[in-house]
N, C-alpha and C positions, 0 to 999 in steps of 0.2 A: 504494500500500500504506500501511496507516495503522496505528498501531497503536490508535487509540479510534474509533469510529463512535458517533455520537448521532444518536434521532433525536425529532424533536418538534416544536411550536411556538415561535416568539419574536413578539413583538405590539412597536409602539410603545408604551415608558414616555412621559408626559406629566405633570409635577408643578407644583403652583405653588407659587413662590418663597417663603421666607419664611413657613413655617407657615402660609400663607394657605390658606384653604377655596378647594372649588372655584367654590363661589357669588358667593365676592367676589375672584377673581384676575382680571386683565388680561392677563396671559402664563403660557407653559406651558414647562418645561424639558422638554428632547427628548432621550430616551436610549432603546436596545434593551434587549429581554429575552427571556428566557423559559427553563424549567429546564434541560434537556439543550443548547440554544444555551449556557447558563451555562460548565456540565459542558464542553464543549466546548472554549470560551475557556479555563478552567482548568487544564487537563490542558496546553494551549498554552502557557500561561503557563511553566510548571512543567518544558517540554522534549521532549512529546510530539507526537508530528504526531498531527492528531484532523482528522474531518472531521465538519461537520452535515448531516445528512440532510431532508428540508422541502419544503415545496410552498408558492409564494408568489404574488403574482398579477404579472402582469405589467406594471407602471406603476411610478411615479414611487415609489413608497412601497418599492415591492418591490424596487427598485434601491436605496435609502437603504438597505436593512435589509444588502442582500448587500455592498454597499462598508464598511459598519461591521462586518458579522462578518472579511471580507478582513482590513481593518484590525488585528483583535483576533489575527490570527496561526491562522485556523479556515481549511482550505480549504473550497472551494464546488463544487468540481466537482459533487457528487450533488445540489444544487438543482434542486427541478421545476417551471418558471415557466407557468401557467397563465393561461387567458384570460377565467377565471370566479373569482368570489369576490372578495376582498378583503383586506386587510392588519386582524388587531385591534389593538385600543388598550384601555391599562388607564393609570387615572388612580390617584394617589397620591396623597391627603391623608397630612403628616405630621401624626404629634399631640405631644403633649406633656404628660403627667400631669396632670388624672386622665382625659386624651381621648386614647386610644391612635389609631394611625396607622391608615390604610383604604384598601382598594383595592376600584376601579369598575371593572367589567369590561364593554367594549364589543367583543365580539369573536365574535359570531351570524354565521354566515356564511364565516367563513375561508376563506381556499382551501386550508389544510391540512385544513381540518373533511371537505371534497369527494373528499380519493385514498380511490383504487382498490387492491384487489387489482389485482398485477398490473405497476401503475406505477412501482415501481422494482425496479429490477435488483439484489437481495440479494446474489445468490449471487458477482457483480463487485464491490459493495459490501465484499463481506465478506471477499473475499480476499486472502490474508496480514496480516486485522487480526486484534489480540490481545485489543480486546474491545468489547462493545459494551455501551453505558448508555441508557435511557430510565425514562421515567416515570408515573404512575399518572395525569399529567395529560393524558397523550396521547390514551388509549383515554379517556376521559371527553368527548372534545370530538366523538363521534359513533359511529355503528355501526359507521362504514368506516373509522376511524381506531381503531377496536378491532382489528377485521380486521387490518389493518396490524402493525398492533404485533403481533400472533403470527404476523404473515408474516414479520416482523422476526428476531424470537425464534427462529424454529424453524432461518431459515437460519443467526443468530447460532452457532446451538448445531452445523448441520451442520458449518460451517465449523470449529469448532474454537475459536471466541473464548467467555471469557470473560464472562457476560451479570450486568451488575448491572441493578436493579432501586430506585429511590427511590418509594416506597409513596405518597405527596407527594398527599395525598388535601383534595381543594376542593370544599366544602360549597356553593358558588355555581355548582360544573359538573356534578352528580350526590348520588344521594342513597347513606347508608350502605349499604343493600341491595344499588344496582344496581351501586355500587361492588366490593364483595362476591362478587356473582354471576360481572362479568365478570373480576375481576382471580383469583379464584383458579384458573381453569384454564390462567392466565400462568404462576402460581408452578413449574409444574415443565420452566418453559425458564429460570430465574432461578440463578445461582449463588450471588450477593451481595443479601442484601435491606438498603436502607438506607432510617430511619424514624426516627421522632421518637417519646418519650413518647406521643404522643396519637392517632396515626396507626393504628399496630398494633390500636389498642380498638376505632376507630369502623369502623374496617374488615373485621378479620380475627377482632373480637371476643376480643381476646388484649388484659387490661389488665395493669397495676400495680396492686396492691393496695396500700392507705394509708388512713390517718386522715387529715380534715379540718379546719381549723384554724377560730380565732372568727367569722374572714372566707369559711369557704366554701373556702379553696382547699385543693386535694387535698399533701397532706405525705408524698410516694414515696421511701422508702430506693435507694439505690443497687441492693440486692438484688433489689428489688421489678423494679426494669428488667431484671438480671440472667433474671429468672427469665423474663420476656417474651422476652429474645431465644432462651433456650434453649426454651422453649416452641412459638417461632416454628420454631426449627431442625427442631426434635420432628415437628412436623406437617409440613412441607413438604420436609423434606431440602437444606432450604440446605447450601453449604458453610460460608456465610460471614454472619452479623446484623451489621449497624452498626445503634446505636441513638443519635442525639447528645441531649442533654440542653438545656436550658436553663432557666436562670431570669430571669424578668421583674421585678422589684420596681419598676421604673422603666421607661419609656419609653425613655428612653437610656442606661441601666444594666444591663447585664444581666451574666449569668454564661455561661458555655458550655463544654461537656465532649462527650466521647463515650465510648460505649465498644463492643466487638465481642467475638462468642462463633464460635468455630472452632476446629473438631478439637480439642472437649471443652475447650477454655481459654478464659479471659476475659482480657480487653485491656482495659485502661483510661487515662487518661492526669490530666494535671493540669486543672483547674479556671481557666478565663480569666476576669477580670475585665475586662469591657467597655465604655467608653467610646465610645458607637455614633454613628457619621455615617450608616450606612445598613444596615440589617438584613436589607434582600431581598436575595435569591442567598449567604445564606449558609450554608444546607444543603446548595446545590449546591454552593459552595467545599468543604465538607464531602468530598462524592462525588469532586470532582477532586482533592485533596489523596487522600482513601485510592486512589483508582484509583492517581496517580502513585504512592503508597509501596508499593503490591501489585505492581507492576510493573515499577518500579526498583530497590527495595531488596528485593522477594521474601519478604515476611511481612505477616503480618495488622497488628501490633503496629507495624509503620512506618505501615500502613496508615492504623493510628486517630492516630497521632502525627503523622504529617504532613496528613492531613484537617482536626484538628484545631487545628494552628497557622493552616495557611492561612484555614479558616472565621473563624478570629478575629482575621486580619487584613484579610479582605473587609471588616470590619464599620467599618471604618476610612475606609472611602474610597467615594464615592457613585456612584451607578449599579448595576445589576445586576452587571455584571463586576467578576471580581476584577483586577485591576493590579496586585497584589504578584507580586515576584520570587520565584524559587526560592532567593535568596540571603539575602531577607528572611525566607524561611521556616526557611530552617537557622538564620539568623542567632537567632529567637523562640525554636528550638527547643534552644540552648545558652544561653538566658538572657539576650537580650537588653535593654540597658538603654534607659532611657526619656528619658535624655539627647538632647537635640538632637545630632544624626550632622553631624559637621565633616569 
């Protein structure tokens, strides 16, 4: 019994050292990922038992990825080891102003790409769990991993759990349209939709409205988002929008915020100033902080508050996963200082 099920892909991270290009590196650092693996680890971290749900191929690779989820404190039991496909790989170029950072994506063929209807067992999956999370990157990685995910979904919903949804829309795995087509007859097994500024537009065709600045970039009031999530809500009868924010001004500078619309109120929180070692999996920190706060503490508003400390504490420490404590998160969330911890 669990109380979060996720399910999705995770691929081997591979980066080189030292802001090195991949053109001219020598070695490659070796870390896992991928979004609801992320979500997974997180909710773990935090004091939840979660399990990942996945199809992985049967070798040497496939074993490296399940002794490092083990590891991270995710159980494995609902892993489905195949004797076709493959393990992907996405490569990392870090950048550094004015040459943002980039991800290569090597991962045609998966053996998650290949399940079936059929191939897991939902409805045991899902019994006496409190909720389940995946993601828009899921159904993008093929027809039958679309299938999937509303085979997912639908038992999510019989069962009684909880179903969020990360909108987490990748222009390198499908296009705005096909996007579009197949994730909106998702939307009404979704309870929780969680998205970013720019996600909700190219998708769902729901933007923020703003003036442009000398440089091109778009200048969106707070309200402007506001209205996206209640607009979101409007259309599809969420319970629940998470929308997180972010600013870029830098490469390793950024800012980060979120906010959430439920049961006619708005939720907001404070504004982070960041100091970034690592940026990926920090939306999904996002999703695992609000799952734990809607869960533990039983309101939306811990929801955005504790999603949003945690996200910007991920950003702190490298690799996909997040490694902060749940102590380190209360501790952010009464004002912690920046003092070296004696």
């Amino acid at each position: 019994m669990f109380d979060v099920v996720t399910f999705g892909e995770a691929m081997i991270r591979l980066v080189p050292p030292h802001f090195q290009r991949l053109e001219q590196t020598t070695s490659l650092d070796v870390q896992i990922g991928g979004g609801e693996l992320n979500v997974a680890v997180g909710v773990a971290r935090l004091g939840l038992k979660s399990t990942w749900v996945s199809r992985l191929p049967k070798n040497a690779l496939g074993r490296l990825l399940e002794n490092r989820v083990r590891q991270a404190g995710v159980d494995v039991s609902e892993l489905i080891w195949a004797k076709d496909g493959r393990l992907g790989l996405y490569f990392v170029e870090f950048g550094a102003a004015p040459r943002p950072s980039s991800v290569l994506y090597d991962r045609a063929y998966s053996a998650i790409s290949a399940i079936q209807p059929g191939e897991v067992d939902w409805k045991r999956v899902f019994t006496g769990a409190k909720w389940c999370h995946t993601s828009g990157i899921t159904p993008a990685l093929s027809d039958s991993t679309a299938a999937v995910t509303l085979e997912a979904l639908q038992a999510a919903k019989r069962a009684g759990a909880t179903v969020s949804y990360d909108l987490n829309y990748r222009g390198k795995l499908w296009s705005p349209d096909k996007a579009q087509a197949v994730q909106e007859p998702l939307m009404q097994y979704v309870d929780v939709l969680i998205t970013t500024e720019e996600d909700s537009g190219v998708v769902f065709k729901i933007k923020a409205e703003g003036k442009t600045d000398a440089r091109g970039f778009a200048e969106v009031s707070a309200e402007s988002y506001k209205d996206v999530a209640r607009r979101l809500q409007e259309k599809f009868h969420f319970k629940a929008v998470a929308i997180t924010l972010r600013e870029n001004p830098l490469v390793w500078r950024n800012t980060w915020t979120a906010i959430a619309y439920a049961d006619g109120k708005f939720y907001d929180d404070v504004k982070y100033e960041l100091e970034i070692v690592d940026r990926i999996g920090g939306g999904d920190s996002f999703s695992a902080g609000f799952i734990y706060g809607v869960l533990a503490k039983k309101t939306y508003e811990a929801g955005v508050r504790y999603g949003n400390a945690f996200s910007a504490l991920k950003h702190t420490n490298p690799g996909d996963f997040n490694w902060s404590t749940l102590a380190e998160v209360e501790s952010l969330l009464k004002g912690a200082s920046l003092r070296v911890a004696r």
